[in-house]
N, C-alpha and C positions, 0 to 999 in steps of 0.2 A: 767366075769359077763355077765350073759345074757342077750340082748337087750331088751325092750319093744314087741315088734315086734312076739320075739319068747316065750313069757309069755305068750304074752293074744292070740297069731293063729292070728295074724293079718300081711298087709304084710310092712306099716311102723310103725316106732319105734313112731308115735303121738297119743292121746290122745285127743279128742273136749272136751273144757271148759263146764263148767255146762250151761251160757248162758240161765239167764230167761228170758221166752216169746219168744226169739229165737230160744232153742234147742229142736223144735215139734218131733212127731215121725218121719216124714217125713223128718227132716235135718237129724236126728240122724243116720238114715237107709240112708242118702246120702252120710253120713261123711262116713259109713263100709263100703258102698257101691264103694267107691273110694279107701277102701286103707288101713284109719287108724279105732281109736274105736270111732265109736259116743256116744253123750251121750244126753239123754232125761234128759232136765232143770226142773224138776221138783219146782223150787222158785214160781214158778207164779202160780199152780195150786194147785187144791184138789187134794184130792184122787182120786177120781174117775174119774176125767180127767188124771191123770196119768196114770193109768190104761186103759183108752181107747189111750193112745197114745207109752201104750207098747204091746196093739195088734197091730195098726196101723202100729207102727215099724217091729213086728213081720211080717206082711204081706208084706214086701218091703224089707227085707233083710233077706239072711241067712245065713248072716256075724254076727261075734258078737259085741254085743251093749253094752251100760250101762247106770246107770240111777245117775241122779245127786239129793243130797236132800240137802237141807238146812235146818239143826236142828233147828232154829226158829221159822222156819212154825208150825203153830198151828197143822197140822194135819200130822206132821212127824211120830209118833209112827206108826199110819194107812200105810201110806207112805211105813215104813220100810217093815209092814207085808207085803205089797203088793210087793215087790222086791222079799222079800223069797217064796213067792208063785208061782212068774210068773218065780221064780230060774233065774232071771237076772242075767248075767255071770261076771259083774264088776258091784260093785258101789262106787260111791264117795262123799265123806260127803263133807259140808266147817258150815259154824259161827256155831260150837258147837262140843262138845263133842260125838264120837256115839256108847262109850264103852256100852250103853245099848244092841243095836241092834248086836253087831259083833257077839257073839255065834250065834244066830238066824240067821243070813247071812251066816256063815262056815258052815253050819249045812246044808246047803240049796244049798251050792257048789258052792257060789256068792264069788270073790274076791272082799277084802277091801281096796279101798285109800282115805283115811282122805286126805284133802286139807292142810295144815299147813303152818301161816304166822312166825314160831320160833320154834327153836331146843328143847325150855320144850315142850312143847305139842307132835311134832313129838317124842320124849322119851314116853312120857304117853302112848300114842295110839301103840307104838311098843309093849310096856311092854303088852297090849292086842292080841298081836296077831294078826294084820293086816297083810295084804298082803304086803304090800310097803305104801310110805309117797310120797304125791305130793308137793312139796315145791314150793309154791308161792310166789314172791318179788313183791313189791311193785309198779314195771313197768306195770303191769297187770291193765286191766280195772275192774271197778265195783269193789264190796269190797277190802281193801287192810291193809296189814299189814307197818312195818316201814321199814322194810329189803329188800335189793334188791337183787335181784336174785344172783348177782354177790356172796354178801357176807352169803346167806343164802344156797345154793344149798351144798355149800361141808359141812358147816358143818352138816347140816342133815344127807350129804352121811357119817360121821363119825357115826355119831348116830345108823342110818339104819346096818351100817356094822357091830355092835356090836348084833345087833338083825338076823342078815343075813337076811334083806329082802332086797327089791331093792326103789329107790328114782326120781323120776320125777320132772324134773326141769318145771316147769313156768313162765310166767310173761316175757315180752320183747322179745319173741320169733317168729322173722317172714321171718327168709330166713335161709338158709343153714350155714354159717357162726355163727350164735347166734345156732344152732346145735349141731355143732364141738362144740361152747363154753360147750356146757350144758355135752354133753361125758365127753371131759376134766372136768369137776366140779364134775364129779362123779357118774351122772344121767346115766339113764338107756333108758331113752326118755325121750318126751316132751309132755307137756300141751299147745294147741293154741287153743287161742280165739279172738283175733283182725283181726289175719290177716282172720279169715274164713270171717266175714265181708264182705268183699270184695269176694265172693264168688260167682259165678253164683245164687247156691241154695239156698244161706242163706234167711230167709223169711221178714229180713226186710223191711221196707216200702225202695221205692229210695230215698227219701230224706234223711235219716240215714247213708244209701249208699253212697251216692253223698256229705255227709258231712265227712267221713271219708275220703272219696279221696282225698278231697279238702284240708284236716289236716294237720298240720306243724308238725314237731317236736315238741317243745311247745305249741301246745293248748290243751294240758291236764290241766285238775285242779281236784283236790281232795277236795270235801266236805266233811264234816262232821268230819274235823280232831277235833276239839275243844272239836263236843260233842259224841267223842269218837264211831264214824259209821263213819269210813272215806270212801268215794268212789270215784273213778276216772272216770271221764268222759270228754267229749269235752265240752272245753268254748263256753257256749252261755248266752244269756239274763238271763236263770232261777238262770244258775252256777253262774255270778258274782252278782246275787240282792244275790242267798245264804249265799255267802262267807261275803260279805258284811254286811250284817244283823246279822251273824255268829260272825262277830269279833265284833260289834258295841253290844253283849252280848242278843241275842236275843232268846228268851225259845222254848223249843224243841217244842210245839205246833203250833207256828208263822214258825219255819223252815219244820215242815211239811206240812205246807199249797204250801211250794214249792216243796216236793217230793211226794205229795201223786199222784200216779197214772201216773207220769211223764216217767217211764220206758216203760210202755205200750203207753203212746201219742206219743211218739219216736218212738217205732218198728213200732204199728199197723197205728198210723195215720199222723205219718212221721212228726210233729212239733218239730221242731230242734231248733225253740225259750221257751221253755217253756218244753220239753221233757228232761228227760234225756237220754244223747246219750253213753252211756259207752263203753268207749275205752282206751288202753293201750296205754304207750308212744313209743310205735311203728307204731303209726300209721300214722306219718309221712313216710313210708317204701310204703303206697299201696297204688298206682297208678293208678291201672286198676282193671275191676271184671273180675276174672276168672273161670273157671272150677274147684272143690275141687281136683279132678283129678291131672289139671296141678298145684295146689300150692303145692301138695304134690309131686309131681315129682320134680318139681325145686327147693326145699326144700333138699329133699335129694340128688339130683344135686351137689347143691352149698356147702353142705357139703363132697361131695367126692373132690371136688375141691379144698377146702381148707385143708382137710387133709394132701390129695396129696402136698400142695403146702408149707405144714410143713413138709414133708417128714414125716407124720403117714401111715401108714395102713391102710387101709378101710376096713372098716368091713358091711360085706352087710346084 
């Protein structure tokens, strides 16, 4: 099976999370620029801020990129066109179906990875013809499914293997060690999104920053499980009145008043009481901000390590 790495021309086997309002052109083209594929978040924007932020990318890197869409957004269709036009070399869908858009993306010479939280959906989108399935657990920050990485990655890689495409493990993935896991599971590489956080470049506000560091192990909590938008983020003030209000049976219009615009008070204006901070339960794992460079070095590091130290093979 071929690595991630030797798919996409990139020189490691990772993949940056879609990451809205975080993943500008400018991380995107930071993230190739160091190593793995970046990817322009597309959730937070129009069209046409997408578009200016896949020339912007285009100007800072001549590494390949990719662009992340969220099927919900009102202005996906637009979206999609705009991918097939600027022939962005990877894209990746998540909340939706994007059998619309996949002829028009092949056609256009763009590889396809649907994001998938379970083994029906990654079957549907094979049966289309995608490129590979990103299989997401539920460790993962911001949207999530019920399945964890652990017990969703192989079965997909069973799924994918019936289709011959390849399968990308996510969710809980932040040192060299959770790697190895994801090989062993059947993946081909990896999707990170927590640990870039902690990133020199990442454009977070510091205080978003300085709250991840600060992260335990448990202080993740998931909203929205009740009304069926679950999301994972760091406990604060906004997380427990939600949860709270959430179980005490409270209608989806009162629990909006606590997520509307909270993602963006978090990145851009660093409010960590009242933002949301979305993060994976890995973030208990980073300690220090580093260079995207050095996480991805000591990433694949600690996975030669551990190979080594199962007596496998390393595969460079």
């Amino acid at each position: 099976m071929k690595r991630l790495n030797e798919i996409l021309g990139i020189e490691f086997p990772f993949i940056q999370g879609g990451m809205a309002n975080i993943a500008t052109g400018e991380f995107a083209a930071a993230v190739s620029n160091a190593g793995a594929l970046g990817l322009i978040g597309a959730g937070g924007m129009n069209a046409e801020m997408l578009r200016e932020h896949i020339h912007r990318c285009k100007e800072l890197t001549d590494k390949p990129f990719g662009v992340n869409i969220m099927l919900m957004n009102p202005e996906a269709p637009k979206m999609a066109e705009i991918v097939a036009e600027e022939k962005i070399p990877v894209v990746t869908t998540g909340a939706g179906n994007p059998g619309a858009y996949v002829e028009m993306w092949k056609k256009a010479g763009c590889k396809v990875y649907p994001v998938v939280p379970a083994t029906i959906l990654a079957r549907r989108l094979a049966a289309l013809g995608v490129d590979g399935i990103i299989a997401e657990g539920t460790e993962s920050g911001g949207h999530v499914g019920e399945m964890t990485t652990m017990a969703l990655v192989p079965q997909v890689a069973d799924v994918c293997r019936e289709f011959d495409i390849p399968v990308i493990a996510a969710g809980g993935i932040a040192d060299g060690r959770q790697l190895a896991a994801a090989f062993a599971l059947g993946a081909c590489g990896v999707q990170l999104g927590t640990c870039l956080l902690a990133s020199e470049e990442c454009p977070i506000h510091e205080n978003y920053k300085n709250a991840v560091l600060k992260a335990k192990d448990s202080d993740t909590i998931v909203t929205g499980r009740i009304a069926g938008v679950p999301v994972r983020i760091l406990k604060n003030k906004m997380a427990r009145e939600y949860v709270s209000r959430e179980k005490a049976g409270a209608d989806k219009m009162e629990l909006e008043h606590y997520t509307l615009g909270s993602l963006r008070r978090a990145v851009f204006d660093g409010d960590v009481d009242t933002g949301s901070l979305m993060a994976g339960q890995v973030v208990g794992m980073l300690k220090e901000v580093k260079p995207l460079r050095t996480i991805f070095e000591e990433m694949y590091d600690g996975y030669r390590r551990t190979a080594a130290a199962l007596g496998n093979e390393v595969r460079e």
